[in-house]
N, C-alpha and C positions, 0 to 999 in steps of 0.2 A: 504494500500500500504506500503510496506517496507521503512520506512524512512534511509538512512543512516547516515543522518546528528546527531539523535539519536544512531544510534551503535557507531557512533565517539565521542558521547560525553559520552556514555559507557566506550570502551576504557581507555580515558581520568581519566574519576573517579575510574576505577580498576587500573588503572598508578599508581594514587597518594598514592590508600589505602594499595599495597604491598611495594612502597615502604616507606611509613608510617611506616608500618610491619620491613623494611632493617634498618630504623633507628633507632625504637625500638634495635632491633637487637647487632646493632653497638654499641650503648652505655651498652646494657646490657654487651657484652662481655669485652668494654672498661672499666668498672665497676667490673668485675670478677661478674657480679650478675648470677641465672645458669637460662635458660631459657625453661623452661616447655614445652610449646606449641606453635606454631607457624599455626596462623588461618589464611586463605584469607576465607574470607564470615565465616555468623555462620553457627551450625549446632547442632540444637536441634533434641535429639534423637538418630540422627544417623549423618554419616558425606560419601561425596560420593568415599573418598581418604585421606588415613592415612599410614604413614610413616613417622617411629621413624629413627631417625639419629645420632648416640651418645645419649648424655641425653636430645635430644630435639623431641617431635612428629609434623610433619608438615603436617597439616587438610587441607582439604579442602570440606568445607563447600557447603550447599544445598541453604543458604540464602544469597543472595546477594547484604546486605545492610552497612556491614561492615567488617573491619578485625580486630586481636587481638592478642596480645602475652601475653602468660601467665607467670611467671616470681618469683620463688622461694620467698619465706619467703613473699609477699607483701599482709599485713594481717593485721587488724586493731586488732585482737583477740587476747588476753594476753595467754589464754590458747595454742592455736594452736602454738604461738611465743617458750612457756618455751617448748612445745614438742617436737622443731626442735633439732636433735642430735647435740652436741657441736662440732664435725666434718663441719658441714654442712652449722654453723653458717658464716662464711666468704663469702660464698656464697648465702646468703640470704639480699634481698631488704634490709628489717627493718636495720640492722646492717652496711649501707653505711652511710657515709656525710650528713647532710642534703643536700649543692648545688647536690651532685648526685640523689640523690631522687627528685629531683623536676626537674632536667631534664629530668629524667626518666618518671616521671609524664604526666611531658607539652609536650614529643616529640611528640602528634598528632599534637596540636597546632602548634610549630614551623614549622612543615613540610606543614600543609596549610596554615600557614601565609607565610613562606618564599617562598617558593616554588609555592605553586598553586593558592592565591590571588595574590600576588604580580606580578607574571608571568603571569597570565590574564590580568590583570591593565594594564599593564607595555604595553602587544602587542595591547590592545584594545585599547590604550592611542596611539602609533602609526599608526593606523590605523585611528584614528575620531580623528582632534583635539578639538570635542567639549566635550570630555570625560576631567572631572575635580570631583573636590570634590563634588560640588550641582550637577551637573549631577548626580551622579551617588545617594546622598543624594532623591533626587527629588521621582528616580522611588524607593527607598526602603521605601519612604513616602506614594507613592501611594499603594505599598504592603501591604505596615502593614495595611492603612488605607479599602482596602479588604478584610482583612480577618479577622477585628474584626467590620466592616461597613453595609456600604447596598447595594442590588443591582446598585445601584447608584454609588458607589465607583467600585464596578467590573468594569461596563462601561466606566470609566473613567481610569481603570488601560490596560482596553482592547485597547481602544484608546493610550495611553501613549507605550502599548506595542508593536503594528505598526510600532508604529514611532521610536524607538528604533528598532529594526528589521529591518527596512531599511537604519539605520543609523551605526550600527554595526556586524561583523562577527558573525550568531546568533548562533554558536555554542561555538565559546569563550567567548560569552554575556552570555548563558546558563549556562554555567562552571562556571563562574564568581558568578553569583547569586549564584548557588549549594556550591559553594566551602564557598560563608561566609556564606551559613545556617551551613555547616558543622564546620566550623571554630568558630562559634556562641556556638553551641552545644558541642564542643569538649572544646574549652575552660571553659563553665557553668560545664560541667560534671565534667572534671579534678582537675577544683578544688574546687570542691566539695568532689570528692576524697579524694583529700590533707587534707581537712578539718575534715573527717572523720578519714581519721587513725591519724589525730594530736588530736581528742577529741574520741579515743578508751574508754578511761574509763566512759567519762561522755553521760550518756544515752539521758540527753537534748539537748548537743551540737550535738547528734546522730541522733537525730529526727529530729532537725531544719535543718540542711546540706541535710537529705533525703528529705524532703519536699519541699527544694526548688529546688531539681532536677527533679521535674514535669513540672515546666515550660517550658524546653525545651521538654517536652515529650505530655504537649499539643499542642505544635504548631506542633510537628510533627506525630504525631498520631490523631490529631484533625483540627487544625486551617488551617496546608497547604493543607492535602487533601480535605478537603470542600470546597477549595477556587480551588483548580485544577477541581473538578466537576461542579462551579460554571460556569468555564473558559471553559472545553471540555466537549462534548457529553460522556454518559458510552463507547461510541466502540470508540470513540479518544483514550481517556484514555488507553484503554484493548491495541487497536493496538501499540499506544505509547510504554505503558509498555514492550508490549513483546521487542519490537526494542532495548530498552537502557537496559534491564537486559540481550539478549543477547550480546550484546556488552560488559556489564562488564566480566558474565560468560566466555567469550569465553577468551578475553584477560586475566581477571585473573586465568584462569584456565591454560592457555599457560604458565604464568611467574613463575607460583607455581612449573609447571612439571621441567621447564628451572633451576629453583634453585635445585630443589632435585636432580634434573640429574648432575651437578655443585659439589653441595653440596657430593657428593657419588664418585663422580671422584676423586677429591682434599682431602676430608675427613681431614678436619679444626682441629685445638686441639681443638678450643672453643663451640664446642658443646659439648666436653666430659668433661667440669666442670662440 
């Protein structure tokens, strides 16, 4: 059956990731850094919509698990750095402030800290007054402890998960969860990131910064989907799925077209840095 409480929490998570993408955005041009690409979702391969605009190409992508700006000079490589033309240089990442660099870095972060945890919290907190710090502590206990647990702990998160569902808006309760796995991971990546273009030359500091950016890539390629199939039957899952990626598709496919259309009208100076 068509859920729509899922396309709304689709919606919801293609909201955040374009405008994640507008803040990027803002600071590059506030920055004078020039901005390559402009992704909503990926797109290995091939992409289902592309349109250059000034010096910027704006994708839209067939995977709809992320979005992405790509962003002149930002390159841990000594060689690719001395081959950018000395023209060009002002316009390139490497060649900002450090505080500009690291804002540039962390703007996934601030935008689901500030924005989409906090604004979950904040109306779920109005809504239950039993929403506090160990609430919400409690059931991320009972999470972690199913999905590195036993059956035993599933049925105790299943239970737990009830009870929270009739106690909270479950689609802002939904959000909430999604928003600090993402916020988890955006944070573990970034700066890891950071870490790698500040140890460019040294190939040990290179390998240890890469390796530890697995851990968020087992829990999401490993630890949380075994524990969703533990949770729902294969055709839950399948029907699921399709409900919440059309819902991001549709909405972020609507906000991509709304900008370029926008974008083509007004025709910005700051794309043609």
């Amino acid at each position: 059956m068509f859920n729509t409480k899922l396309v709304i929490l689709g919606f919801l998570i293609a909201f955040f990731l374009f405008f994640c993408n507008l803040l990027y955005l803002f600071f590059s041009y506030l920055f004078g850094i020039r901005v390559i690409k402009f992704s909503m979702f990926f797109s290995p391969r091939f992409s289902l919509y592309d349109k250059k605009i000034g010096n910027t190409d704006f994708v839209l992508g067939w995977v709809p698990i992320g979005s992405s700006l790509e962003i002149f000079g930002k390159t841990a490589d000594i060689e690719e750095r001395r081959a950018i033309p000395e023209h060009d240089l002002p316009f390139a990442f490497f060649t900002k402030k450090l505080y500009q660099q690291i804002i540039i870095v962390f703007t996934p972060t601030i935008m689901y800290f500030s924005v989409g945890v906090v604004c979950a919290f904040l109306l779920l907190k109005s809504q239950n007054e039993l929403w506090s710090l160990d609430y919400i502590l409690t059931y991320l206990k009972e999470l972690f402890n199913a999905m590195f647990g036993s059956d035993k702990d599933v049925l105790a998160l299943k239970l737990l998960s009830k009870k929270y569902a009739s106690e909270n808006n479950i689609v802002l309760f939904s959000y909430f969860l999604f928003s600090c796995f993402l916020l988890f991971c955006a944070v573990f990546d970034n700066f890891m990131n950071y870490l790698r273009l500040e140890a460019s030359e040294s190939k040990i500091k290179n390998a240890l910064t890469i390796s530890l950016m697995f851990f968020p890539a087992v829990l999401g390629l490993w630890k949380v989907p075994s524990l969703i199939f533990k949770y729902y039957t294969f055709g839950e899952v399948f029907s699921y799925l399709i409900d919440f990626v059309l819902g991001i598709l549709v909405f972020g496919s609507a906000v991509l077209f709304i900008t370029i259309f926008i974008l083509k009208l007004f025709k910005p100076k700051f794309l043609k840095v």
